[in-house]
CHARMM internal coordinates of N, CA and C (Angstrom, degrees):
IC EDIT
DIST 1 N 1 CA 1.4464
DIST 1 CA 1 C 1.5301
ANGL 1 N 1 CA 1 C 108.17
DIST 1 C 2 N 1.2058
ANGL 1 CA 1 C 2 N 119.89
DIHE 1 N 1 CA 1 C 2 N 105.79
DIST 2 N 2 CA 1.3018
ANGL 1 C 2 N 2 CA 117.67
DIHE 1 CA 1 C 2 N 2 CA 151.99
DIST 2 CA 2 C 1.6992
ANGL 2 N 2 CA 2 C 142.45
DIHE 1 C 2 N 2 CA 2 C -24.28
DIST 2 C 3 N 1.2933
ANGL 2 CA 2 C 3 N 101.01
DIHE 2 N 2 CA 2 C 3 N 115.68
DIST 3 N 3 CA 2.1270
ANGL 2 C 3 N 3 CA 100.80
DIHE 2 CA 2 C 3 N 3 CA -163.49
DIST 3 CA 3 C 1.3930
ANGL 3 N 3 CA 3 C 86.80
DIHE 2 C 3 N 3 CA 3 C -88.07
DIST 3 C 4 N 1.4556
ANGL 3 CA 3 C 4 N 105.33
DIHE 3 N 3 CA 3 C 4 N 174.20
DIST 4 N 4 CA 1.7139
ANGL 3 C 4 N 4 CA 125.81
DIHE 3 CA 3 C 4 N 4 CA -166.31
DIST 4 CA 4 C 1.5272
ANGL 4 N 4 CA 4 C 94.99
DIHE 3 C 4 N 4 CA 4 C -97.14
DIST 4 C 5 N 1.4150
ANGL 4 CA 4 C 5 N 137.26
DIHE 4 N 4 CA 4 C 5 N -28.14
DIST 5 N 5 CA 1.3372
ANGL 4 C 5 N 5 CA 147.90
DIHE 4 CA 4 C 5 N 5 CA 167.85
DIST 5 CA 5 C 1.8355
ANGL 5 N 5 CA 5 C 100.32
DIHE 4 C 5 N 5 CA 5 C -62.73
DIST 5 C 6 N 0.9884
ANGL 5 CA 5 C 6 N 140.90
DIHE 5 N 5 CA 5 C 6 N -15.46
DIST 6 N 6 CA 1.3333
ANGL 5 C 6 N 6 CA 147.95
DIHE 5 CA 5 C 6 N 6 CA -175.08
DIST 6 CA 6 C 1.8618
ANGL 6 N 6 CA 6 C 108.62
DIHE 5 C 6 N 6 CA 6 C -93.29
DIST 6 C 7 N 1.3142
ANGL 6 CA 6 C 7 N 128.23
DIHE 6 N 6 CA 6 C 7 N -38.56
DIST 7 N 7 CA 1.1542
ANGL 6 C 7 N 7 CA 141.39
DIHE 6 CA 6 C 7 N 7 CA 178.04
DIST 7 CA 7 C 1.3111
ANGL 7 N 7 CA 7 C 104.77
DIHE 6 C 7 N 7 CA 7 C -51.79
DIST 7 C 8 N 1.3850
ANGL 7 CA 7 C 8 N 111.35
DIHE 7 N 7 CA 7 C 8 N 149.66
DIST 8 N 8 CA 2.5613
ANGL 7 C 8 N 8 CA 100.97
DIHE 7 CA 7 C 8 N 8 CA 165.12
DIST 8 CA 8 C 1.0939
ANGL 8 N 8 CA 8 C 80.90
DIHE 7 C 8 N 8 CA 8 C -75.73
DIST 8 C 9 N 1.6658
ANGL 8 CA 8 C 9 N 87.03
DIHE 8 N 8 CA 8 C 9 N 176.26
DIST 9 N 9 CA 1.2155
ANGL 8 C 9 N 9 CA 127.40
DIHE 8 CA 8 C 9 N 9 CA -159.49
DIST 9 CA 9 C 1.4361
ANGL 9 N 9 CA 9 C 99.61
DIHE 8 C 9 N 9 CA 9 C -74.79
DIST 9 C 10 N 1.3875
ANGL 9 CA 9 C 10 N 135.44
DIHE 9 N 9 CA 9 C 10 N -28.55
DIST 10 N 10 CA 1.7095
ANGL 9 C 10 N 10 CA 137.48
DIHE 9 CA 9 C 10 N 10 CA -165.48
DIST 10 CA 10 C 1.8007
ANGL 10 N 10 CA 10 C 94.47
DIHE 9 C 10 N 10 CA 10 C -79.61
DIST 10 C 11 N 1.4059
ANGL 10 CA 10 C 11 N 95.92
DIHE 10 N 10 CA 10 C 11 N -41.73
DIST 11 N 11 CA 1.6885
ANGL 10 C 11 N 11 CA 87.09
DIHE 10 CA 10 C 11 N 11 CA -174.83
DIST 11 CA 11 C 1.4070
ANGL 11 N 11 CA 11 C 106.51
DIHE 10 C 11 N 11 CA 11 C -65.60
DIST 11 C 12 N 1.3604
ANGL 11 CA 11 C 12 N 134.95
DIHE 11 N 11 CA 11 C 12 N -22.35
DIST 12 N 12 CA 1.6444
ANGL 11 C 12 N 12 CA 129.22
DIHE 11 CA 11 C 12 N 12 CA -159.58
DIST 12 CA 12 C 1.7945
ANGL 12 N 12 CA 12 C 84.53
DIHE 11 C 12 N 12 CA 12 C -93.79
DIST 12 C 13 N 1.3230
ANGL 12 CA 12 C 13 N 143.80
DIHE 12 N 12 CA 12 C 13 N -53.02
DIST 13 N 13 CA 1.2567
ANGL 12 C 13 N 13 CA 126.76
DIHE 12 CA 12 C 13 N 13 CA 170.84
DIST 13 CA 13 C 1.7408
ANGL 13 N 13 CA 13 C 121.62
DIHE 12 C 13 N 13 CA 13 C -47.10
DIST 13 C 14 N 1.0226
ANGL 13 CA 13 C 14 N 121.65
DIHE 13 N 13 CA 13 C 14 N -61.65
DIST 14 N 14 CA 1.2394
ANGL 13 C 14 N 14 CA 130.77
DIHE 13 CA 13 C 14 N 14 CA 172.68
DIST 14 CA 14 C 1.7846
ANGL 14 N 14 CA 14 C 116.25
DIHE 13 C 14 N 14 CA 14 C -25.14
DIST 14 C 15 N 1.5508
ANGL 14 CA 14 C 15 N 95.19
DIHE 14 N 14 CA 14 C 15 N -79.01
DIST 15 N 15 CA 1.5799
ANGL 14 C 15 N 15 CA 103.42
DIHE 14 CA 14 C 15 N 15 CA 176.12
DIST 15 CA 15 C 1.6287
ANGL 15 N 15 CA 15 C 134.93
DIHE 14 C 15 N 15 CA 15 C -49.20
DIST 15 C 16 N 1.3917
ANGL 15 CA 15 C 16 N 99.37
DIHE 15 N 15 CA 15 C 16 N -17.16
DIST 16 N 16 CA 1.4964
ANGL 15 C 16 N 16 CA 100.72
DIHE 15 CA 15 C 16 N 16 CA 176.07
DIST 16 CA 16 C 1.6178
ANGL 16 N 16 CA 16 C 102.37
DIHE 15 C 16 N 16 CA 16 C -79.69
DIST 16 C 17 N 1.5716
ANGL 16 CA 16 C 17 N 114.22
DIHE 16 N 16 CA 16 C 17 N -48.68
DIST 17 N 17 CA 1.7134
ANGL 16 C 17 N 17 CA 115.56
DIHE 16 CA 16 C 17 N 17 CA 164.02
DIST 17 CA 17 C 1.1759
ANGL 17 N 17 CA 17 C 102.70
DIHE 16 C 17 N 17 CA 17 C -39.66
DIST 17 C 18 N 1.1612
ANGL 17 CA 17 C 18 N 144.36
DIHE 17 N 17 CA 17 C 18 N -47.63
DIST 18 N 18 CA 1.5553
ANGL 17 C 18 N 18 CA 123.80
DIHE 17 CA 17 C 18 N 18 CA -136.92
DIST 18 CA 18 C 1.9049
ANGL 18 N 18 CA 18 C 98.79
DIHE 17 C 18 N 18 CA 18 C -99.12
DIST 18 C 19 N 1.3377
ANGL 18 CA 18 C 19 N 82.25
DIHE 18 N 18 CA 18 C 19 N -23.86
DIST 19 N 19 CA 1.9694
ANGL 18 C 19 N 19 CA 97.00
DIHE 18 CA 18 C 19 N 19 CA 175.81
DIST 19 CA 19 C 1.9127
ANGL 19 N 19 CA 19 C 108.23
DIHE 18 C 19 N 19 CA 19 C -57.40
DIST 19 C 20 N 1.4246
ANGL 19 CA 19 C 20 N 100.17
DIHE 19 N 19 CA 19 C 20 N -47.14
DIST 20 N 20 CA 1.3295
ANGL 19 C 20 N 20 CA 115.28
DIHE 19 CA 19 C 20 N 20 CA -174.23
DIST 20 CA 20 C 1.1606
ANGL 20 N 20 CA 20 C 111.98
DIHE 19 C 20 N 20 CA 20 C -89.49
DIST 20 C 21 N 1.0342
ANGL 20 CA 20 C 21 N 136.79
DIHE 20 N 20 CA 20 C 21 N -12.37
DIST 21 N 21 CA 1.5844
ANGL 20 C 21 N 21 CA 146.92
DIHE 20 CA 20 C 21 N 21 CA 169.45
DIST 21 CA 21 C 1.8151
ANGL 21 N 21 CA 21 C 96.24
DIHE 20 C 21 N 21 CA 21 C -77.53
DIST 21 C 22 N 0.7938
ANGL 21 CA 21 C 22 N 128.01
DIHE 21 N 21 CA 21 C 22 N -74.08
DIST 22 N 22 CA 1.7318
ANGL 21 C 22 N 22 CA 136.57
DIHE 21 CA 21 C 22 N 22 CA -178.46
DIST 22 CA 22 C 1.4056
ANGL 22 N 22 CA 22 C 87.00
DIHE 21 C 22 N 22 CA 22 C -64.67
DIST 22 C 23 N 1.2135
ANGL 22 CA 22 C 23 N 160.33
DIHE 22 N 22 CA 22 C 23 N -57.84
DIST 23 N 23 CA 1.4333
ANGL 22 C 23 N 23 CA 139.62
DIHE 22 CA 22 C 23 N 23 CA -152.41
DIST 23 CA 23 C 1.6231
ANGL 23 N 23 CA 23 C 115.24
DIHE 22 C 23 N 23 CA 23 C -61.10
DIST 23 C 24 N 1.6795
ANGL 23 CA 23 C 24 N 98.00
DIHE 23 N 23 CA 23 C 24 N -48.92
DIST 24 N 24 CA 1.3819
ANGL 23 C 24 N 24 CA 115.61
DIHE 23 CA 23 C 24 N 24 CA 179.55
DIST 24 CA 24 C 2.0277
ANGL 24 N 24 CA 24 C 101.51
DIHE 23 C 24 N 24 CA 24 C -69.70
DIST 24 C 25 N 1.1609
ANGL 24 CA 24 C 25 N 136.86
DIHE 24 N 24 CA 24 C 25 N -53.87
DIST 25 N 25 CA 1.2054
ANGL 24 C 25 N 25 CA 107.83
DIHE 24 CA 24 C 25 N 25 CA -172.51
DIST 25 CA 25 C 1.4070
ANGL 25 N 25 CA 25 C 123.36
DIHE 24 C 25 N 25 CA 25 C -79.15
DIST 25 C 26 N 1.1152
ANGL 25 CA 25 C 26 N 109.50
DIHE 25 N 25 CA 25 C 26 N -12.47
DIST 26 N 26 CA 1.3951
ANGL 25 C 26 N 26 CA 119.86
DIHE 25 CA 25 C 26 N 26 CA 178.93
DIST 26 CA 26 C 1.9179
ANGL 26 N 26 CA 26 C 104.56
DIHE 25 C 26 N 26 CA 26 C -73.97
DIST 26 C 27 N 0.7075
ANGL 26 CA 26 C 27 N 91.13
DIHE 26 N 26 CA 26 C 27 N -48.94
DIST 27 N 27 CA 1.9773
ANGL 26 C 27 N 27 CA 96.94
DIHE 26 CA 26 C 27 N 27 CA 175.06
DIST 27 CA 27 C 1.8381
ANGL 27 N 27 CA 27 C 110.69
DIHE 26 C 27 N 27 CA 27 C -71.16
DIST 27 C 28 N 1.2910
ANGL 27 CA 27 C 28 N 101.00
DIHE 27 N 27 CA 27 C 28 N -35.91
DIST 28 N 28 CA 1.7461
ANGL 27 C 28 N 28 CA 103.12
DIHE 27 CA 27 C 28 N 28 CA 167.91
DIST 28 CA 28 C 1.6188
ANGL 28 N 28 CA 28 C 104.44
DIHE 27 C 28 N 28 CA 28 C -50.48
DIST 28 C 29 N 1.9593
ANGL 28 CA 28 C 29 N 105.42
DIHE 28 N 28 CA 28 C 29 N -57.10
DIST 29 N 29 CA 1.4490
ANGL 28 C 29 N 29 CA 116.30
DIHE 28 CA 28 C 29 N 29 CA -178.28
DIST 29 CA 29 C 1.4474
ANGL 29 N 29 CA 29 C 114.01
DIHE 28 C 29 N 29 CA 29 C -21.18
DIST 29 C 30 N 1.3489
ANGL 29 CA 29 C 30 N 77.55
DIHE 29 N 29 CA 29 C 30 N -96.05
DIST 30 N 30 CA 1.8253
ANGL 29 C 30 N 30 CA 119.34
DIHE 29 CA 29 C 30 N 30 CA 170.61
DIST 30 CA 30 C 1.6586
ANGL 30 N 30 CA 30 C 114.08
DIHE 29 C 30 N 30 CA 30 C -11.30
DIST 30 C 31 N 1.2365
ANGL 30 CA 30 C 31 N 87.28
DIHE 30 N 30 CA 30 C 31 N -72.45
DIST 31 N 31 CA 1.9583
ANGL 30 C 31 N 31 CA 99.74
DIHE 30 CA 30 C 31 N 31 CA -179.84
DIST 31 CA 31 C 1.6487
ANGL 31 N 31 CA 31 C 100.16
DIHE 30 C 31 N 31 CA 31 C -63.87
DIST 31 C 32 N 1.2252
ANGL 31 CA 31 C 32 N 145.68
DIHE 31 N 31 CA 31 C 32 N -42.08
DIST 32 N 32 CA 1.4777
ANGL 31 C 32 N 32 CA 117.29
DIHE 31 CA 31 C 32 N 32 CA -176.48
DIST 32 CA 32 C 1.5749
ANGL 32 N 32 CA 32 C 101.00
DIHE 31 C 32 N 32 CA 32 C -91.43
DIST 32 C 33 N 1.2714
ANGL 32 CA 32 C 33 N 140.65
DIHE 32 N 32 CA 32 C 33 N -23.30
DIST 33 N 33 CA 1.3768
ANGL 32 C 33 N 33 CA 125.72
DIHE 32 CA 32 C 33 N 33 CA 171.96
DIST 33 CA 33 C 1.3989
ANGL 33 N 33 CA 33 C 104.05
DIHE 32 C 33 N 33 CA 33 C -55.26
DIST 33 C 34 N 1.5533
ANGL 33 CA 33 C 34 N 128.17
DIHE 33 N 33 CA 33 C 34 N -49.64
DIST 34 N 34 CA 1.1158
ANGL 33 C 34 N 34 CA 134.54
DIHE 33 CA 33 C 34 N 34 CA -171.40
DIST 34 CA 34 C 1.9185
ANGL 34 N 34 CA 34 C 109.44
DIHE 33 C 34 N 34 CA 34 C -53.34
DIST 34 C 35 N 1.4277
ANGL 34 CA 34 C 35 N 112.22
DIHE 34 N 34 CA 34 C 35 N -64.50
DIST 35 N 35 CA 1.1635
ANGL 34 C 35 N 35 CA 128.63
DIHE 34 CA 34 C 35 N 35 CA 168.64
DIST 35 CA 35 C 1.9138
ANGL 35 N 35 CA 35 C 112.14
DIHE 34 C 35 N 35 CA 35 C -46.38
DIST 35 C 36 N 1.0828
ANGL 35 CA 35 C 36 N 107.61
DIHE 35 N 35 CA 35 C 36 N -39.30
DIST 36 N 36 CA 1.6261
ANGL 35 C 36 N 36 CA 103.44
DIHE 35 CA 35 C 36 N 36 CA 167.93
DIST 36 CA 36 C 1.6811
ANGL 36 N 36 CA 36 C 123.76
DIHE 35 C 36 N 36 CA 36 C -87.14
DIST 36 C 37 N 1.2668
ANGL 36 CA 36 C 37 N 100.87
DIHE 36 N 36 CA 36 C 37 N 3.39
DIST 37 N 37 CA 1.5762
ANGL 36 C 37 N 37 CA 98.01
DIHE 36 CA 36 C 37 N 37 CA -170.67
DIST 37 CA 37 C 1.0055
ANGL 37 N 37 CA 37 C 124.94
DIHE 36 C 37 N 37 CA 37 C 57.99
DIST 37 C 38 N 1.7774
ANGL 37 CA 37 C 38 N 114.71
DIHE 37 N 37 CA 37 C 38 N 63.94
DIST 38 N 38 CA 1.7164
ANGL 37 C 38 N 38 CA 98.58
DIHE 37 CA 37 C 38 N 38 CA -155.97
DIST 38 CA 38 C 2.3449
ANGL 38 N 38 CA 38 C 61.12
DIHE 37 C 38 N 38 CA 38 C -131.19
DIST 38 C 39 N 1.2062
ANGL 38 CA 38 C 39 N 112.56
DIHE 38 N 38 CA 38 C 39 N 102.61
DIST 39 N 39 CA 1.3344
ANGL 38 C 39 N 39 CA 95.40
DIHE 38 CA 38 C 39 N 39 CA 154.45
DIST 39 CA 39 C 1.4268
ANGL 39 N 39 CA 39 C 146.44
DIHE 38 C 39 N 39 CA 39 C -90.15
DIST 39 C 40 N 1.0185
ANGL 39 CA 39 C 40 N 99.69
DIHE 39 N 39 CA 39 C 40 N -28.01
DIST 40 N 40 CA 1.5966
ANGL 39 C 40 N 40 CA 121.77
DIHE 39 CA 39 C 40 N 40 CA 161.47
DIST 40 CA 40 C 1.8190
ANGL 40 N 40 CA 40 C 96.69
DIHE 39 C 40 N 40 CA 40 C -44.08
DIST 40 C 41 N 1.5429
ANGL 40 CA 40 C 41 N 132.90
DIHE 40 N 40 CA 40 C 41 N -56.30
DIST 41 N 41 CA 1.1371
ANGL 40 C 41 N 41 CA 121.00
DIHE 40 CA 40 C 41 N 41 CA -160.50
DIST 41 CA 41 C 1.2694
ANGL 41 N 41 CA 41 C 105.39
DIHE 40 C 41 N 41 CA 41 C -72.83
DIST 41 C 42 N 1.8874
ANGL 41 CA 41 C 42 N 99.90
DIHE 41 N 41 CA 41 C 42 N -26.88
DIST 42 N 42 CA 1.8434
ANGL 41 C 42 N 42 CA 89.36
DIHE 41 CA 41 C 42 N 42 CA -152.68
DIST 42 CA 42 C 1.9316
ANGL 42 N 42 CA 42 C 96.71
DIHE 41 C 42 N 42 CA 42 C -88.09
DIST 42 C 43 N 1.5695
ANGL 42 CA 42 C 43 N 105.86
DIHE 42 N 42 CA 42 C 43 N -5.23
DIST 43 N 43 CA 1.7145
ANGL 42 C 43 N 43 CA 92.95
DIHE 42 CA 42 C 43 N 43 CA 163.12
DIST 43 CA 43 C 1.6064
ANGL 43 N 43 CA 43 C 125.22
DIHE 42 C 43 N 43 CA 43 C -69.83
DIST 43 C 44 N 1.4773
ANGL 43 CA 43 C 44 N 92.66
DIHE 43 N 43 CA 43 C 44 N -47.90
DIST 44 N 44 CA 1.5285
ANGL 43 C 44 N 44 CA 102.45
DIHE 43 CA 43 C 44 N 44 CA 169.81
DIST 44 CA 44 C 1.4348
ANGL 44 N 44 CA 44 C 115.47
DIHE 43 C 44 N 44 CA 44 C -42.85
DIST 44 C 45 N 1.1408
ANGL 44 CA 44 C 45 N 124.87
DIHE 44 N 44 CA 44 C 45 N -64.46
DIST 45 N 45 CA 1.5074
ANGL 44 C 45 N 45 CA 140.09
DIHE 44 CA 44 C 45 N 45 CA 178.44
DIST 45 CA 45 C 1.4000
ANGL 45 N 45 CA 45 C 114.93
DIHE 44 C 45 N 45 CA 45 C -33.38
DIST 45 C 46 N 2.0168
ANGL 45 CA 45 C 46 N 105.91
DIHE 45 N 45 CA 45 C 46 N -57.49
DIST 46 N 46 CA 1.2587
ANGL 45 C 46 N 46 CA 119.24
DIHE 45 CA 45 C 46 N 46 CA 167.32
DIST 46 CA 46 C 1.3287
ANGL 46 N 46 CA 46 C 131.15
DIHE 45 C 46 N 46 CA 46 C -45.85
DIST 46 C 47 N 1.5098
ANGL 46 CA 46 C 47 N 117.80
DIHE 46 N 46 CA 46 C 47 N -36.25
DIST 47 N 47 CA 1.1120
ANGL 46 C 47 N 47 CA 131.38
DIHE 46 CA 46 C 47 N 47 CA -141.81
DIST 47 CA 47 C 1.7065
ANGL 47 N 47 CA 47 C 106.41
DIHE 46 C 47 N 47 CA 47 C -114.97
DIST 47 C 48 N 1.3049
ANGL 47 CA 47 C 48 N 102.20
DIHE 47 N 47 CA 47 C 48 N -46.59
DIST 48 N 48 CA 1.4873
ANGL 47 C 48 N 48 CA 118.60
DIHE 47 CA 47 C 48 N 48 CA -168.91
DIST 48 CA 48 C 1.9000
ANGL 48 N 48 CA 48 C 100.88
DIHE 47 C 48 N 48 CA 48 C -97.56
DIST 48 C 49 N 0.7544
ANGL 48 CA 48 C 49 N 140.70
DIHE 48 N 48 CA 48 C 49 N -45.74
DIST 49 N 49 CA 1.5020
ANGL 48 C 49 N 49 CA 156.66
DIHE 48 CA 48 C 49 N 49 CA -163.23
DIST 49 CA 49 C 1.4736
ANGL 49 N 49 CA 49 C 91.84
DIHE 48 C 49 N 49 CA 49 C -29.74
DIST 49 C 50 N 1.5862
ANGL 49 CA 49 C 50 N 120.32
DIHE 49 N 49 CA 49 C 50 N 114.75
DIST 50 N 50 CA 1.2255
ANGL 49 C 50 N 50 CA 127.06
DIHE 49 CA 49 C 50 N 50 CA 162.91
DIST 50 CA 50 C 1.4616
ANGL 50 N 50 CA 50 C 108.76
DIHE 49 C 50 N 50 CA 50 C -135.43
DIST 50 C 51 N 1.2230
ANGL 50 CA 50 C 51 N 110.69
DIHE 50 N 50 CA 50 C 51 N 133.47
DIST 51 N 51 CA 1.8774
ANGL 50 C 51 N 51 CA 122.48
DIHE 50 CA 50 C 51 N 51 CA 179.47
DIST 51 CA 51 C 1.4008
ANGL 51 N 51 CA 51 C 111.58
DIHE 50 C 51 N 51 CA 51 C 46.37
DIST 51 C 52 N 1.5273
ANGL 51 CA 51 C 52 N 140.03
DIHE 51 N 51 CA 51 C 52 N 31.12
DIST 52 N 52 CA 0.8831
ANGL 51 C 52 N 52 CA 153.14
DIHE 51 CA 51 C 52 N 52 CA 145.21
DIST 52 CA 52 C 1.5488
ANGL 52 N 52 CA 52 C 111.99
DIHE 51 C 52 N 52 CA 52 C 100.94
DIST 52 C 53 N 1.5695
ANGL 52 CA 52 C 53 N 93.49
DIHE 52 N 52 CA 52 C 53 N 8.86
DIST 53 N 53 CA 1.8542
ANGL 52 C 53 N 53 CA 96.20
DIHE 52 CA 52 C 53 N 53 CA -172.05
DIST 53 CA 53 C 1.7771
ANGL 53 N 53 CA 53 C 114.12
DIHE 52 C 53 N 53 CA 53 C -72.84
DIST 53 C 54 N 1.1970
ANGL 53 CA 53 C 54 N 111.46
DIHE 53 N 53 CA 53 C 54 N -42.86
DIST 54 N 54 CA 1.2147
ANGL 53 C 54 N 54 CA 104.70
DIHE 53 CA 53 C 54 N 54 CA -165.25
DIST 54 CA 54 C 2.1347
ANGL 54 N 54 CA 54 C 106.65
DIHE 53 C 54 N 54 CA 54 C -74.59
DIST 54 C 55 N 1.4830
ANGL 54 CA 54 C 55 N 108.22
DIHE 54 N 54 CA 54 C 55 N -30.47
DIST 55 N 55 CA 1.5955
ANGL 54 C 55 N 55 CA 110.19
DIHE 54 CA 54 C 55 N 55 CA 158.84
DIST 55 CA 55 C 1.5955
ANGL 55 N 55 CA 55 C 107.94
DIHE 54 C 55 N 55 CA 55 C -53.06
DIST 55 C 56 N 1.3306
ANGL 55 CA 55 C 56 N 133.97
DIHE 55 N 55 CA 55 C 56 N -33.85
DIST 56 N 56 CA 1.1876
ANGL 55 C 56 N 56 CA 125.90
DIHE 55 CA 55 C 56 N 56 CA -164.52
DIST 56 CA 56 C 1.4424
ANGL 56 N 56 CA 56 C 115.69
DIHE 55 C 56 N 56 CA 56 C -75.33
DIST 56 C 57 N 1.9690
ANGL 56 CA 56 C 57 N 95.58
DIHE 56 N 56 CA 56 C 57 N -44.89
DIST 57 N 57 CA 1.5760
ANGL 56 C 57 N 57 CA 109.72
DIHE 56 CA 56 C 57 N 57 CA 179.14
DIST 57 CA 57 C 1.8805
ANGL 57 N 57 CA 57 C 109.54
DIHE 56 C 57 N 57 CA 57 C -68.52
DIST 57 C 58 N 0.9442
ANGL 57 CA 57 C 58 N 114.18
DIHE 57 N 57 CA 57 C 58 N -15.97
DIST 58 N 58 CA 1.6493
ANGL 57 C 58 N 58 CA 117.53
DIHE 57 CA 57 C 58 N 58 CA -174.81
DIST 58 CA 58 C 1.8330
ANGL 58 N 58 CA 58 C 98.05
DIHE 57 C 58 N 58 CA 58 C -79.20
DIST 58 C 59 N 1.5516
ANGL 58 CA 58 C 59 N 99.45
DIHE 58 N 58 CA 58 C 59 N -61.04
DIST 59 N 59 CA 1.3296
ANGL 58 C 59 N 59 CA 95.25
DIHE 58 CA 58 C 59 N 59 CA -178.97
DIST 59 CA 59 C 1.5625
ANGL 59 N 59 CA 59 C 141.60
DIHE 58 C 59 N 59 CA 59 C -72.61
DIST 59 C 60 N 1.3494
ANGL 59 CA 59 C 60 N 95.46
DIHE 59 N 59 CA 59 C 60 N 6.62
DIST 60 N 60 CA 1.4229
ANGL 59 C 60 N 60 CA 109.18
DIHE 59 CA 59 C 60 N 60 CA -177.54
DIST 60 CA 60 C 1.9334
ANGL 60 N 60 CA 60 C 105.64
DIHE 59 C 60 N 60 CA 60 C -105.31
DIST 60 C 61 N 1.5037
ANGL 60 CA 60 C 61 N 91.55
DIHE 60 N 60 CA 60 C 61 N -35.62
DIST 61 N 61 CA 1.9701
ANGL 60 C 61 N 61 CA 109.49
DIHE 60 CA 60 C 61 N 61 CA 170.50
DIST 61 CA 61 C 1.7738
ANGL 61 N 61 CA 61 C 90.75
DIHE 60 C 61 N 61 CA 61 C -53.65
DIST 61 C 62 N 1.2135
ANGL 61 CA 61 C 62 N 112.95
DIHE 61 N 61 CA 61 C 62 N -76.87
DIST 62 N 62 CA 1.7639
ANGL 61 C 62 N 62 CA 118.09
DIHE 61 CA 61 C 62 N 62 CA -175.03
DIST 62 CA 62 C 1.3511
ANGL 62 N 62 CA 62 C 118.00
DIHE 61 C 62 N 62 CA 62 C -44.76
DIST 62 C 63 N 1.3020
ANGL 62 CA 62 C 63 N 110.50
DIHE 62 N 62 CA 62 C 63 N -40.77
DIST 63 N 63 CA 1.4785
ANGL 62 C 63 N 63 CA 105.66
DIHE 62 CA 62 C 63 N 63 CA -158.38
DIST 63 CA 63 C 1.7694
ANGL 63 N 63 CA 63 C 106.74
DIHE 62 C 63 N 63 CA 63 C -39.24
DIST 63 C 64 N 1.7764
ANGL 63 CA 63 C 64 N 107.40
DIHE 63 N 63 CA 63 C 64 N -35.84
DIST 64 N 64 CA 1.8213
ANGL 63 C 64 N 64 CA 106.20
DIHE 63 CA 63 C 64 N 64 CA -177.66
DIST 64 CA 64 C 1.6572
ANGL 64 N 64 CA 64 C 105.75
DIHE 63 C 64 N 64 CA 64 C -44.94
DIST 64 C 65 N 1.3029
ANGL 64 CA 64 C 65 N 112.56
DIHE 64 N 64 CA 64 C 65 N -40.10
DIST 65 N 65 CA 1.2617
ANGL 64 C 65 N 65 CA 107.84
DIHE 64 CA 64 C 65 N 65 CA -169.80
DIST 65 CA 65 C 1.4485
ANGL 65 N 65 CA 65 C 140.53
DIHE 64 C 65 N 65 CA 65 C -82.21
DIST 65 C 66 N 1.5513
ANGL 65 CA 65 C 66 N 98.43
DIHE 65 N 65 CA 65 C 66 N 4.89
DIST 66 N 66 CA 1.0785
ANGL 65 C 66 N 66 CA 114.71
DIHE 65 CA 65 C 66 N 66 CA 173.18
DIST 66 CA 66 C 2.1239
ANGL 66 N 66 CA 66 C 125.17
DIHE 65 C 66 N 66 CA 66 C -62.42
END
COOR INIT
IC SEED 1 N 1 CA 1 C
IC BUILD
């Protein structure tokens, strides 16, 4: 198995962004599906959520409903 000390140096900067980039929209998701009672979204969200796309497409679908 490959260690995280083994990666270059661009990949060990990168991935911590990309951690915090998906952490933050995915938790933006989460918390207003949750807050709207939308469960169906906030499983999807939970479940499927990769690189922050599918939080992005939810919150940009909702934003009308704000």
């Amino acid at each position: 198995m490959p260690n995280y000390s083994d990666l270059p140096s661009w990949a060990r900067k990168v991935i911590p962004v990309i951690v915090v980039w998906d952490l933050f929209w995915r938790s933006l998701a989460l918390w207003r599906a949750a807050s709207r009672r939308q469960p169906v979204w906030f499983v999807c969200l939970l479940i499927l959520s990769t690189g922050g796309v599918l939080p992005i497409v939810y919150l940009l679908r909702d934003r009308a409903r704000s």
